[in-house]
C-alpha positions in Angstrom: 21.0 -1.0 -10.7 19.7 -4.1 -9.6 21.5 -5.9 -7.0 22.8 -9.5 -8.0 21.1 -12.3 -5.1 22.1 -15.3 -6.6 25.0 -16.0 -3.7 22.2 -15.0 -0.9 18.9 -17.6 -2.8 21.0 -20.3 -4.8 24.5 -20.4 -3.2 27.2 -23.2 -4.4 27.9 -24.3 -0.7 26.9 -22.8 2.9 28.5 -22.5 6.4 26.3 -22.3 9.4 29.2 -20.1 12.0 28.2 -21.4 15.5 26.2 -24.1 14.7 25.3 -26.1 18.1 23.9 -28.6 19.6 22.1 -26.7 22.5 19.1 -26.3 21.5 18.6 -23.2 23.2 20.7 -21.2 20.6 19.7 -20.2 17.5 22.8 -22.1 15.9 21.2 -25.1 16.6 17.9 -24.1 14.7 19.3 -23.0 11.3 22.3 -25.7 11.5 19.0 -27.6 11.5 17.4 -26.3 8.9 20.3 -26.2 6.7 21.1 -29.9 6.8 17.4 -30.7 5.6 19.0 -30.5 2.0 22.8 -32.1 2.8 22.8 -33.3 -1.4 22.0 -30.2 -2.6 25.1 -28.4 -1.8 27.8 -28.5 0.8 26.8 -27.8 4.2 29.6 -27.2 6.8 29.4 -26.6 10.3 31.4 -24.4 11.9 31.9 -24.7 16.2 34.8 -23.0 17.8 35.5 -26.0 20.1 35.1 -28.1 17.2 34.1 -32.2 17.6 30.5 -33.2 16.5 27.3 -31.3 15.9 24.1 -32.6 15.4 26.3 -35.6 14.5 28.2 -33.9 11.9 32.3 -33.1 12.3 32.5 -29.5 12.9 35.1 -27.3 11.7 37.3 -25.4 14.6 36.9 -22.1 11.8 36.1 -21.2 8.4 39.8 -21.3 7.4 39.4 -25.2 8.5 37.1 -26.2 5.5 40.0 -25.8 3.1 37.8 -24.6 0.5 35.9 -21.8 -0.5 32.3 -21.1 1.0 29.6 -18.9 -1.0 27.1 -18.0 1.6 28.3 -18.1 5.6 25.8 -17.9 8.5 26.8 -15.9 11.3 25.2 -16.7 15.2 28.1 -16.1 17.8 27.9 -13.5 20.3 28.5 -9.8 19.3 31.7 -9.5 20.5 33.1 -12.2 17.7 30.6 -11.1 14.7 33.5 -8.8 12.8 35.9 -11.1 13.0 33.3 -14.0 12.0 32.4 -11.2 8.8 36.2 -11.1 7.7 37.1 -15.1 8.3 33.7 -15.1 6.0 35.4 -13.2 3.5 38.7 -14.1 3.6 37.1 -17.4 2.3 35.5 -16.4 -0.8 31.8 -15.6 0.7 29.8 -13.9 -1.3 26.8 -13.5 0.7 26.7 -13.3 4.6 23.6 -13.4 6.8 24.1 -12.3 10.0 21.7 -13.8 12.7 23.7 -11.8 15.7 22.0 -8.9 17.5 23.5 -5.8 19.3 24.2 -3.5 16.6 22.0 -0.2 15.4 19.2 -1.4 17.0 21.7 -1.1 20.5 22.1 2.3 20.3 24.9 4.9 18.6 28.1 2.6 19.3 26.4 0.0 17.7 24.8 1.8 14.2 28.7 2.6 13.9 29.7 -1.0 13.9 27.5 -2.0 11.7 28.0 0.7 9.3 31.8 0.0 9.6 31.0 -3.6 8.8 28.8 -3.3 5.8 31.1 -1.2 4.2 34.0 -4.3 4.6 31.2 -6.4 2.9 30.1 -3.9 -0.1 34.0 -3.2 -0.8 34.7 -7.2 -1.1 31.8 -7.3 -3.6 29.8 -9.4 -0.9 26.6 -9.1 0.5 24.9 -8.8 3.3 21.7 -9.4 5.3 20.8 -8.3 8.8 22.3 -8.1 11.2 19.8 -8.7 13.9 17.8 -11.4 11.5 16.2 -14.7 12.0 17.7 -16.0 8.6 16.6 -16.7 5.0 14.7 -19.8 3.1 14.2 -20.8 -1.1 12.2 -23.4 -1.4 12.8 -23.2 -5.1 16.4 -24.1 -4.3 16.2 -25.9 -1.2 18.1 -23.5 0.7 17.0 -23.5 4.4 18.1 -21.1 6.9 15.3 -20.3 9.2 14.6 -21.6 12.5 11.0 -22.5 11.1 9.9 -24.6 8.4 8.3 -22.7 5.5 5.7 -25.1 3.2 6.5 -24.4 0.2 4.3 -22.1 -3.0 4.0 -18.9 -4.3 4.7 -16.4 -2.1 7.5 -14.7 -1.2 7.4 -13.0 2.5 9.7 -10.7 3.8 9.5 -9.3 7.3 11.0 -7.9 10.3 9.0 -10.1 12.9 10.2 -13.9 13.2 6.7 -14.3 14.9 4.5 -12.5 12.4 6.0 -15.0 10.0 5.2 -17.8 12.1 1.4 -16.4 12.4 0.9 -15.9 8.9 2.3 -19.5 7.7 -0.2 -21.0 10.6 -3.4 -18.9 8.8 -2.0 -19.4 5.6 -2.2 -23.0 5.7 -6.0 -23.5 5.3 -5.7 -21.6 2.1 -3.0 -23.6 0.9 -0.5 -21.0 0.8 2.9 -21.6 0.9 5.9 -19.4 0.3 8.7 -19.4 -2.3 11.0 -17.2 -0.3 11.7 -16.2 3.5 13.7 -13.4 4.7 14.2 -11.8 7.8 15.1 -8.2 7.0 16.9 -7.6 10.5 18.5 -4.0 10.6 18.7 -4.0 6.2 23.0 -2.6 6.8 23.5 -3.8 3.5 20.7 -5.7 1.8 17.6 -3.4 2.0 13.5 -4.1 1.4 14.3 -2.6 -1.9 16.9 -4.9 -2.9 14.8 -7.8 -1.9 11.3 -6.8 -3.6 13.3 -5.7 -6.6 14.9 -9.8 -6.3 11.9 -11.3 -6.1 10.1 -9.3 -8.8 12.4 -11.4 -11.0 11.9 -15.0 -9.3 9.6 -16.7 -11.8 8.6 -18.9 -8.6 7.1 -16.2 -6.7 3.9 -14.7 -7.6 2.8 -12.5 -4.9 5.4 -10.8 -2.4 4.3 -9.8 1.1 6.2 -7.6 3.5 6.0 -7.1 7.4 8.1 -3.5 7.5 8.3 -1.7 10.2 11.5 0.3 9.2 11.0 1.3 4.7 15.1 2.9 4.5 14.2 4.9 1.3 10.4 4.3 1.7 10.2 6.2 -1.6 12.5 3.8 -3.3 10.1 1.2 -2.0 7.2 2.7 -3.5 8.7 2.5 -6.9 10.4 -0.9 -6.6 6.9 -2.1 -5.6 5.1 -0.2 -8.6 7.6 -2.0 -11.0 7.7 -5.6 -9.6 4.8 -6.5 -12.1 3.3 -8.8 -9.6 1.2 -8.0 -6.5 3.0 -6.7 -3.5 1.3 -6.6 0.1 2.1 -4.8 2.8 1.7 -4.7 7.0 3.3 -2.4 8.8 3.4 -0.6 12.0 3.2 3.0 13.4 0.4 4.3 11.9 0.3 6.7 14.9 -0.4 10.6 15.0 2.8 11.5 17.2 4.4 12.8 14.1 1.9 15.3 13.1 2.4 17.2 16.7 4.9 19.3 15.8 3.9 20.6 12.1 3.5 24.4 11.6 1.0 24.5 8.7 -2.5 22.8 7.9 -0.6 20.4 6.3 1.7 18.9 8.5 -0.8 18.7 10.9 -3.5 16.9 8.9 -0.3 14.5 7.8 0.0 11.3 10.0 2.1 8.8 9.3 -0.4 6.2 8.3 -1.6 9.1 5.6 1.7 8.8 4.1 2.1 5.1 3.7 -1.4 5.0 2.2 -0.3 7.5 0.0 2.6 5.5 -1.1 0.8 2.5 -1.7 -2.3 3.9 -3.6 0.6 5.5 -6.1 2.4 2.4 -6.6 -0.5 -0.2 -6.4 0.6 -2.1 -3.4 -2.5 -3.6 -1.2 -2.2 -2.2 2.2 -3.6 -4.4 5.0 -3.9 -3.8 9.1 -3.8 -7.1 10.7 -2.2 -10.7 10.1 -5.6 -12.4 9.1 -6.3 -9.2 6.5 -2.9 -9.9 5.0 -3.9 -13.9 5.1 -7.2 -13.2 3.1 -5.5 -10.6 0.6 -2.9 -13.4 -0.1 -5.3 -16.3 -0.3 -7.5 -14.0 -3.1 -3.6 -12.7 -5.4 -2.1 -16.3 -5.2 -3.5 -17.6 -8.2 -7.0 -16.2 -8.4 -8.1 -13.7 -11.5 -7.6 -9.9 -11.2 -9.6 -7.5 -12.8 -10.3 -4.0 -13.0 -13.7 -3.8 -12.6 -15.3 -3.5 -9.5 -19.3 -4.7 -10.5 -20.0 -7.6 -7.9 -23.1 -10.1 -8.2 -23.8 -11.6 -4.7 -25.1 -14.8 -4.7 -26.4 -17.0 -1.5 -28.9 -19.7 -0.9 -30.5 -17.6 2.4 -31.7 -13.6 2.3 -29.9 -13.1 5.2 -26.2 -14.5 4.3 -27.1 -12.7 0.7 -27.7 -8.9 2.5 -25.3 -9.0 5.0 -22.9 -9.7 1.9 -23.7 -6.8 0.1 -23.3 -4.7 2.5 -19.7 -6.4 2.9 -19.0 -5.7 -0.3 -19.9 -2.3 -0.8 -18.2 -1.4 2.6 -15.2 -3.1 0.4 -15.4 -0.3 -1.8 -17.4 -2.9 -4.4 -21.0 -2.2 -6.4 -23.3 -4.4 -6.4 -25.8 -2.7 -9.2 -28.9 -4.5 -10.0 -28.5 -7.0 -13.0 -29.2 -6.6 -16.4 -32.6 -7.8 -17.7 -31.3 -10.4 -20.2 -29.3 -11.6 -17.5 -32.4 -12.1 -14.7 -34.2 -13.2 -17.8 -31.6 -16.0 -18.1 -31.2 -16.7 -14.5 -35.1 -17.5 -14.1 -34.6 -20.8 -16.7 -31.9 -22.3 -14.5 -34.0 -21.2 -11.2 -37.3 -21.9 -9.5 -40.3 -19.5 -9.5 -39.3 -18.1 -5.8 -35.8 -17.6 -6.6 -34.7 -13.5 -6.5 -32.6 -12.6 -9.8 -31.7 -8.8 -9.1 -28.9 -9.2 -7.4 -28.5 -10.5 -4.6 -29.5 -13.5 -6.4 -30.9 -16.0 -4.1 -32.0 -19.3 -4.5 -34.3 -19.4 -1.7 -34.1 -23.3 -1.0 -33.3 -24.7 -4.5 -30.0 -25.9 -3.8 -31.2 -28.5 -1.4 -33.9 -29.5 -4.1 -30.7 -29.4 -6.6 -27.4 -28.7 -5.6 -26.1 -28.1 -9.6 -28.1 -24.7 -9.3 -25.3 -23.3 -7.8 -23.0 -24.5 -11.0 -25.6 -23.0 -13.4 -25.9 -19.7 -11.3 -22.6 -18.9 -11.5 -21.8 -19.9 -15.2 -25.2 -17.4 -15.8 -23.2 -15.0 -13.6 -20.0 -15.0 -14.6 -21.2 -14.8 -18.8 -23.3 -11.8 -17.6 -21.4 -8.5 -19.2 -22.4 -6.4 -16.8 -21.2 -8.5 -13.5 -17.2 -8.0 -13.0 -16.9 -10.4 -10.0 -19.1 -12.7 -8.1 -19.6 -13.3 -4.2 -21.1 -16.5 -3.3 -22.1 -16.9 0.1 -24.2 -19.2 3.1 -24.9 -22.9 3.4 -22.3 -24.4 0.3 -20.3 -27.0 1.8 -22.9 -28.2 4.7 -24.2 -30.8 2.1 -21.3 -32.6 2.3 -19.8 -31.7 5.5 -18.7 -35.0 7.5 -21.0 -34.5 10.3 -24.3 -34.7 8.1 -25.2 -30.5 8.0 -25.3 -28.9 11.7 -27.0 -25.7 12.0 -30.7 -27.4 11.2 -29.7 -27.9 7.7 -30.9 -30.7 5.7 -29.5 -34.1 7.0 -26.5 -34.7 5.1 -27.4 -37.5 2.5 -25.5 -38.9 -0.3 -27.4 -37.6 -3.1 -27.0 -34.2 -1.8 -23.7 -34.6 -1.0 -22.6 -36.4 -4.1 -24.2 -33.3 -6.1 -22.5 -30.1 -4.0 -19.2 -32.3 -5.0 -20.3 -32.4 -8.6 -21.5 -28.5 -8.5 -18.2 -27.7 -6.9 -16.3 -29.4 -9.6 -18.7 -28.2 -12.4 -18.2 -24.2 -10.8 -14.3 -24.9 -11.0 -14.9 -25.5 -14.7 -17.3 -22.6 -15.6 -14.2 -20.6 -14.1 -11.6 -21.8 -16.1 -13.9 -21.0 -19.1 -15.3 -17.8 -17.8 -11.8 -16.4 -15.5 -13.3 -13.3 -13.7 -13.0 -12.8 -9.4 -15.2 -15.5 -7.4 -14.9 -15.7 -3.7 -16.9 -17.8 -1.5 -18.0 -17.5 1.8 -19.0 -21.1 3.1 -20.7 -21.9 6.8 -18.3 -25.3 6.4 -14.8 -24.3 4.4 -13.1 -27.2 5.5 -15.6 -29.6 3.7 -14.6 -31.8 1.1 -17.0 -29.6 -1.6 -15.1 -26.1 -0.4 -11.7 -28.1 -0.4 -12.4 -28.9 -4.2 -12.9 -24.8 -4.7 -9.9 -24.0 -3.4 -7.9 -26.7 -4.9 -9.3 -24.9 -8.0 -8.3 -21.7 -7.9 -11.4 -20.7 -5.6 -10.8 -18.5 -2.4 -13.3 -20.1 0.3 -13.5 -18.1 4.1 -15.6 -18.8 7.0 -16.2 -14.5 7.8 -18.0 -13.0 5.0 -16.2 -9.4 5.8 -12.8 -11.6 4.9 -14.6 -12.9 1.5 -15.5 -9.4 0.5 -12.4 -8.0 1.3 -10.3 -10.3 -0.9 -12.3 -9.8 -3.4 -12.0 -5.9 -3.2 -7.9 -7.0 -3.2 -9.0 -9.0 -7.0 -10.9 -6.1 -8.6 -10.7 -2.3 -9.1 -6.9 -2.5 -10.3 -4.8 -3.2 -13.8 -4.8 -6.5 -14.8 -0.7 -7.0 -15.2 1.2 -9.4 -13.3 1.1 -12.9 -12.8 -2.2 -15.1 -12.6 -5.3 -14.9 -15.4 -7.3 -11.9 -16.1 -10.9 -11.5 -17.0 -11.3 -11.5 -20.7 -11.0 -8.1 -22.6 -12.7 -6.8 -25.8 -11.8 -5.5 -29.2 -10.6 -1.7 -27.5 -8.9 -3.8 -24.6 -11.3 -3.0 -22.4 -13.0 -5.4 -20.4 -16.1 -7.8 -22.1 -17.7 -7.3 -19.0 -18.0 -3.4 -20.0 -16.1 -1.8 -17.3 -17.1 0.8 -15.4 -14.3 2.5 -14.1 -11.8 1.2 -11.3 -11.8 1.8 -7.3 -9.9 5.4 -7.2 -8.1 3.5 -3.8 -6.7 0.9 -6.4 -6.0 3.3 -9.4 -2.0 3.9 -9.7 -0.5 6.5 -11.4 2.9 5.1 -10.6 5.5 7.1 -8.8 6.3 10.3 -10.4 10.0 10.9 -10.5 11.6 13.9 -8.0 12.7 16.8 -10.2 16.3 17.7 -9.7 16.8 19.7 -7.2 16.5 23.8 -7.5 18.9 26.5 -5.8 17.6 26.4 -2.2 15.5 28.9 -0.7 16.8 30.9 2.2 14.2 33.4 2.7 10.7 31.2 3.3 8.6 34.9 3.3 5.7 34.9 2.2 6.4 37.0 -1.0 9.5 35.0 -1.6 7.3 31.9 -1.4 4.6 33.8 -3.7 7.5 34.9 -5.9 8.8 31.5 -6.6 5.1 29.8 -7.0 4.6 32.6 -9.7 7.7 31.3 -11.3 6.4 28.3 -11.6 3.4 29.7 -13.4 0.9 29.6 -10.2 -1.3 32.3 -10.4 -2.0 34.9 -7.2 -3.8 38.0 -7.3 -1.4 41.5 -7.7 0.5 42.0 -3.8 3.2 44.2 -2.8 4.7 43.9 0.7 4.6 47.5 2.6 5.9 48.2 6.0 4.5 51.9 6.5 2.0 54.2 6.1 3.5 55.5 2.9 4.3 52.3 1.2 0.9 51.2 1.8 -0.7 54.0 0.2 1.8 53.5 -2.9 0.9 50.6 -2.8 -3.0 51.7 -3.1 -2.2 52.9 -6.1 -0.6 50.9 -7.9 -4.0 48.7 -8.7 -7.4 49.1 -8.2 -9.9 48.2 -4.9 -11.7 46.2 -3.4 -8.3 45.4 -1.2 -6.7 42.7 1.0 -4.2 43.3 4.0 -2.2 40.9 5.7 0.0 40.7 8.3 2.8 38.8 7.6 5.3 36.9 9.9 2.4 35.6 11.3 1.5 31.6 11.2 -1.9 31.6 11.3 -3.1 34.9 10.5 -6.6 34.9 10.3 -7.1 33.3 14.0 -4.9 36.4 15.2 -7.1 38.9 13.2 -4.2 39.3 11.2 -6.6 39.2 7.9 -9.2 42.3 6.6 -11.5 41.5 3.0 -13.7 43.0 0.8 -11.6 46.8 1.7 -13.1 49.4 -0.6 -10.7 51.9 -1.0 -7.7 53.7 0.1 -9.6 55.4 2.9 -10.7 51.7 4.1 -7.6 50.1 4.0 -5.7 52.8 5.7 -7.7 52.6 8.8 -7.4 48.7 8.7 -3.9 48.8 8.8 -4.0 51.5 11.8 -6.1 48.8 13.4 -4.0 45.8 12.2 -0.9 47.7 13.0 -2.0 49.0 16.9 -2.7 45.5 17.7 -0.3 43.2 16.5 2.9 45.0 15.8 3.9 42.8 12.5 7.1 43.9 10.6 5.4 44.0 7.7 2.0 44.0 6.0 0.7 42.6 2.5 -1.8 44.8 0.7 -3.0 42.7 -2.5 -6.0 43.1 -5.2 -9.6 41.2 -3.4 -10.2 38.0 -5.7 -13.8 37.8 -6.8 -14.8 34.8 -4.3 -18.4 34.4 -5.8 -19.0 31.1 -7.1 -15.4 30.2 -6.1 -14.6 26.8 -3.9 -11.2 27.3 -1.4 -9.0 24.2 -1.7 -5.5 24.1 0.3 -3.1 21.9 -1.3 0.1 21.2 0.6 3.2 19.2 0.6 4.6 18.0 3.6 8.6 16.1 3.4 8.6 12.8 5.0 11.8 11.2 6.4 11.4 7.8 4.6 8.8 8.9 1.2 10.1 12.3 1.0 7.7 15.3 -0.2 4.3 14.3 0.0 1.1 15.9 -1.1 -2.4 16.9 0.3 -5.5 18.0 -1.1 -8.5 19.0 0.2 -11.2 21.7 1.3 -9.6 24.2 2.4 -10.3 27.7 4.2 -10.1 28.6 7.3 -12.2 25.1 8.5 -9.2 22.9 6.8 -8.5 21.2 10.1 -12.2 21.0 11.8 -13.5 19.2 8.2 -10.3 17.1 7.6 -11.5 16.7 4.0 -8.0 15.9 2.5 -6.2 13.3 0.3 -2.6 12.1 -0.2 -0.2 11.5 -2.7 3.5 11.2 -3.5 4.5 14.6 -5.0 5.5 15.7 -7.4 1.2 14.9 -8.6 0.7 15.2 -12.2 -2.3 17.0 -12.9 -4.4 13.9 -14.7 -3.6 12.0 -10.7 -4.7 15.5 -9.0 -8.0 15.8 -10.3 -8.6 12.0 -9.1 -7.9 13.2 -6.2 -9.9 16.2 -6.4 -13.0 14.3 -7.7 -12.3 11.3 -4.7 -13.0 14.0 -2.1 -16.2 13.5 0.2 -17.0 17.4 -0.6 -16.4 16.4 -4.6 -19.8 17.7 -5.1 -19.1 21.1 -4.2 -16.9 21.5 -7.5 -19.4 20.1 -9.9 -21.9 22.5 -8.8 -24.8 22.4 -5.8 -28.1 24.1 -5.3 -27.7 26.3 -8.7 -24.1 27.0 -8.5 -22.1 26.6 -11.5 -19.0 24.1 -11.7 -15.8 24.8 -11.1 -12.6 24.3 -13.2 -11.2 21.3 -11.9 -8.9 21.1 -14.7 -7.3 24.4 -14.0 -6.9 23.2 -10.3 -4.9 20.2 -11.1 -2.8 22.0 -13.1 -2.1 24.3 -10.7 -1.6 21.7 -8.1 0.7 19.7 -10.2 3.2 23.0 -10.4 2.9 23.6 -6.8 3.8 19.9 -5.8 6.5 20.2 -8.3 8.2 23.3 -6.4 7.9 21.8 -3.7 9.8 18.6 -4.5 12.8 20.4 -6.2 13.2 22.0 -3.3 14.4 19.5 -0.2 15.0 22.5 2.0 11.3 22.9 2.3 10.0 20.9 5.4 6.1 22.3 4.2 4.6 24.1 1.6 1.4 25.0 1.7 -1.1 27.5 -1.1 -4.1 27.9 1.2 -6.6 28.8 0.0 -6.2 27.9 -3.4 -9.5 29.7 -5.1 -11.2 27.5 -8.2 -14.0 28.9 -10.1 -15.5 28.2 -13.0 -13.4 30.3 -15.2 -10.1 29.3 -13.3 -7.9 28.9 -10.1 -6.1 31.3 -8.1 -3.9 31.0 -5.0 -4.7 33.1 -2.6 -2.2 32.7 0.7 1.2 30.5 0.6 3.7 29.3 3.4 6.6 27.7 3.5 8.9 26.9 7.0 12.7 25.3 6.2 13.8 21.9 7.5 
């Protein structure tokens, strides 16, 4: 259940625990901060050696107050934190923030403290953040315990880097961003990511949630907190390494990297992933207020060819279209334009808006009525008219009547948006003039890098339109009036599927145990029978017809040690294979199994691999013996229901191959995904399992087979 915050955001009355007046300690800072409000609620100081702080009486202890205190701030040296935690108690706290360090992230001794300490918290129905944090701010309820100031709006920010936070209030500010909510996670002993995104998925005030994470806890839990907040969630993080994937045993684990996994997560739960502090910045400035829609069908619009191609290209590197436009609407566009102006998209207006600056109004109403146009990107000189230093770059010299009319098309474009709400971005040589200040006061994103402009509106379109902020108008069936296309698959969420309960473990990860327990499960192999002699084999032999397969088993990657023999005709073929096989490599035991008919067929491997923090996660891809020299793979929390494994399937850079090439028939993608969604599903009821892999898994047009499996135990 959802975890009750109302003592940590909106507390009755707060103590700041070695508040100072050095101001070289961090008491100093928050005592600070927290004084900023003084009529809000009680504010005491507590100082050991008692007498004055920041010109305030301070109290010797929290006993000293003589009443009780609902949130207590904690900054004294390590050594006095757990008795600071149970004087905080003992007075009625019900939320504690600890700023002091020197606990899991010290080593062994120290995740034993804290441990020891959060459970003292949880048992007196407190709770706790940090330790090891740099405090917690709500500007909604004036609560201020940071070291920094945080201006105040929308968005709710939660990180593990005091700096980062710093950073992303300084690029934030040109935007007008501010933040409802700060938190420092710290080492999450008691209050977790979870607990917080689950919080603030509740506060009306906050409309957009970023988090700096570089430790999840239960990344899984996360994943699903994030895909039920019902309002955007953003996410930087760390450690996208390939360290991890070192030590896999199977295609799988070593095509899985860390980064693969967290992508993975956020694709299935619809959270935007970003890299960098100024990509988190731009995806903010575009979700804090602007509209969302699912359609990704971008009109670029610019006054100079130039600015207008190197925007397309922006925008399709985005993962946005930019089709050409309808005839009605080019029609349209050439009675608000002049004879010279280009109308199929880019649209230019090749000079016209210093002959008339409203054309840029009256192209973007034309653009944003268009059906076919889901989002528009405006881009070059707008804003230079009525920069303050008269147009630099050669433009024209800044004169009243041009500037008086951008102002008036700036104001006129806010409008047509309010009337016509679908994604606009604009990219502007001069976003701090007074023109691009009016756009952005309106609900207009404006950047100065036109690879920012087409990225946030990438983070606008291609996804559902639920959560706060407006959404482009919809039609009779619900679906968009702009006709919608279809939706980025790198934005499409089938939510978080939920882990099966858990199965008997598996002792024996064999390969005919592991084929035994994928047949269960209603995956299909061809007819096998493990043989270790001459005698079984030729039982085997007759038990179904040839062409034959033998394998040796026990081996990890069996056809690079020769350890694999096709196409065998018949008993007398298959006997001298296995006298080969045998000589050669010794194995304890072989597999002889009926030869699938491979014509027409495409090899897939599909795979789950068990992460630490998201637990089992999938992979799809080409598979084959060329699985790891093509790295043609995708990623998704398992268990995969089959509707989200043929996206997958069809999102592949090889996706061709299964509709069919150079006079081959398709394949039955269909069949695949079924098959792939009952694979993942084993795999996930079954936490023992480090990997599982089926590779190759053989789809043809009449069906899907596996045709190898592995398994290795955590």
């Amino acid at each position: 259940m959802a975890r009750d915050l109302t003592s940590l955001f909106d507390p009755a009355s707060v103590a700041v625990v070695g508040a100072s007046d050095d101001p070289a300690k961090y008491g100093h800072a928050v005592a600070s901060q927290a004084l900023r409000a003084p009529d809000r609620r009680p504010v005491h100081l507590v100082n050991r050696r008692g007498g004055t702080v920041l010109g305030r009486t301070a109290a010797t202890s929290l006993a000293e107050i003589g009443e009780p205190v609902e949130l207590v701030v904690i900054s004294v040296p390590g050594a006095g934190f757990e008795a600071a935690v149970d004087d905080a108690l003992a007075c009625g706290a019900k939320a504690i923030v600890g700023i002091t360090a020197g606990f899991a992230e010290a080593g062994p001794a120290g995740l034993a403290r804290q441990r020891a300490i959060a459970t003292r918290v949880r048992d007196a129905g407190a709770v706790l953040v940090g330790p090891n944090c740099l405090g917690v701010a709500d500007n909604t309820t004036e609560l201020y315990l940071a070291s920094d100031r945080f201006a105040p709006g929308a968005v709710a920010l939660l990180s593990q880097s005091g700096n980062l936070a710093l950073e992303l209030q300084l690029r934030g500010t040109p935007h007008g961003l501010g933040f409802s909510r700060f938190v420092s996670l710290g080492n999450q002993a008691d209050v977790t990511l979870v607990d917080l995104v689950e919080d603030c998925a509740r506060h009306e005030a906050t409309s957009v949630i970023a988090v700096y994470a570089e430790d999840f806890g239960d990344g899984r839990a996360f994943a699903r907190a994030a895909a039920d907040a019902g309002k955007p969630v953003v996410l930087l993080t760390a450690g996208r390494g390939t360290a991890s994937a070192r030590s896999a045993q199977s295609h799988t684990g070593a095509l899985t990297t860390s980064a693969d996994v967290v992508a993975a997560a956020c694709r299935d739960a619809g959270v935007e992933l970003v890299r960098t502090p100024r990509e988190m910045t731009v995806v903010l400035a575009a979700l804090s207020g602007g509209v969302r829609t699912s359609g990704r069908r971008t009109a670029v619009f610019t006054d100079g060819g130039g600015h207008g191609a190197i925007a397309a290209d922006a925008a399709e590197d985005a993962g946005l279209d930019v089709p050409e436009l309808d005839a009605p609407t080019r029609d349209r566009l050439r009675t608000v334009l002049w004879e010279q102006s280009a109308v199929a998209n880019p649209v230019d207006l090749a000079g016209m808006g210093e002959q008339r600056p409203l054309s840029y109004a009256d192209t973007v109403a034309e653009l944003l009525a268009a059906r076919e146009v889901d989002a528009v990107l405006m881009t070059g000189y707008f804003g230079g008219y009525a920069a303050s230093d008269g147009g630099l770059g050669g433009g024209p010299a800044g004169g009243s009547v041009l500037a008086e009319g951008e102002t008036r098309a700036a104001k006129e474009i806010v409008a047509h948006l309010a009337l016509m709400p679908k994604p606009l971005v604009v990219q502007s040589m001069y976003p701090q003039s007074p023109s691009c200040r009016l756009l952005v006061e309106g609900g207009v994103p404006v950047f100065s890098a036109t690879e920012d402009a087409a990225r946030a509106l990438a983070a606008m379109t291609g996804r559902a339109t639920s959560g706060p902020g407006p959404t482009a108008p919809t039609g009779p069936s619900g679906e968009p009036a702009s006709g919608l296309s279809g939706a980025r698959e790198c934005a499409t969420s089938a939510g978080i599927a939920p882990l099966p309960a858990p199965r008997p473990p598996l002792t024996d990860p064999g390969y005919h145990p592991i084929r035994a327990l994928l047949e269960e499960a209603g995956v299909p192999f061809p007819r096998a029978r493990e043989i270790v002699d001459e005698a079984g084999l030729l039982a085997a032999a007759g038990e179904f017809d040839g062409p034959y397969v033998l394998k040796a088993l026990h081996l990890l990657h069996k056809s690079d040690a020769g350890g694999v023999a096709l196409r065998l005709p018949d008993r007398a073929a298959l006997l001298a294979a296995y006298r080969d096989m045998h000589a050669r490599l010794g194995a304890p035991s072989y597999s002889v199994e009926a030869m699938a008919d491979l014509s027409d067929g495409v090899e897939l491997i599909v795979g789950v691999n068990r992460d630490p923090r998201f637990g089992p996660v999938a992979m799809v891809g080409l598979g084959g013996v060329l699985t790891e020299t093509l790295r043609d793979v995708a990623f998704s929390l398992a268990p995969v229901p089959a509707g989200r494994s043929e996206e997958l399937l069809r999102g592949l850079r090889t996706a061709a191959l299964l509709s069919g090439v150079r006079g081959r028939p398709a394949v039955d993608v269909t069949a695949a995904a079924a098959v792939i969604e009952r694979i993942t599903a084993v795999a996930a009821a079954h936490p023992e399992l480090a990997e599982l892999e089926v590779n190759p898994l053989l789809v043809r047009p009449d069906g899907a087979v596996a045709l190898d499996a592995r398994a290795v135990l955590g």
